[in-house]
C-alpha angles and dihedrals in degrees: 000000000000087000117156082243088063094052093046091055088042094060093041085054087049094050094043084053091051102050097052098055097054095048074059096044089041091044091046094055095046092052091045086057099043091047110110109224118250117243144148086203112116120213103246076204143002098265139021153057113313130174120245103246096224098042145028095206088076143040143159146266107216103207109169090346082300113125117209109193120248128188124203116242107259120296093017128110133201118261097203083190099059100029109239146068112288148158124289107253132139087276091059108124107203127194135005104332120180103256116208090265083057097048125061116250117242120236115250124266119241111242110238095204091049121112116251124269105278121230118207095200092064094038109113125174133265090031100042126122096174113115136171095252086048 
């Protein structure tokens, strides 16, 4: 019964055994990989750093306009402001905020104290203020 034959098949068994369970374990990885995440989030921009909107604990990475789900080591909390996990302090910007790409930019205020636009064509010497730097 304990022939060198039975061994043999035993170990044969053993190896069969093993190999399948690792073409599972190897199958099941590569699916896991290849899984896209579900999520209802929706990327503000193609890439970048974005809060999670129902929790500060967590936010996403935006590759290709696809998020991939990040949680902040514990006792940390996401600053959606600057863009990575923190403290919470009173700075702590929690949550989506409009970041300047999101906003339009105003246009600039003229500064009343500011001299006017120069023309070179009027400028005459002796009585000319115009100057290359301005």
């Amino acid at each position: 019964m304990n022939s060198v034959g039975d061994m043999i098949r035993c170990l044969g068994l053993l190896l069969a055994i093993f190999f399948v369970i690792q073409e599972e374990c190897l199958a099941s990885t590569i699916h896991r990989r290849n899984k896209r995440q579900d999520t209802d989030f929706q990327c503000p921009r193609p890439d970048g750093l974005f809060a999670d909107p129902e929790t500060c604990k967590k936010f996403y990475t935006c590759a290709g306009n696809y998020p991939f789900a990040q949680n902040c080591p514990s006792s940390l909390y996401f600053d959606d402001k600057r863009k990575f996990c923190t403290r919470k302090t009173k700075q702590l910007v929690c949550g989506p905020v409009e970041t300047p790409e999101d906003e339009p930019t105003p246009p600039p205020t003229p500064d009343p104290l500011s001299a006017p636009p120069c023309d070179p064509a009027a400028c005459v010497l002796p009585d000319c203020f115009c100057s290359s730097d301005g």
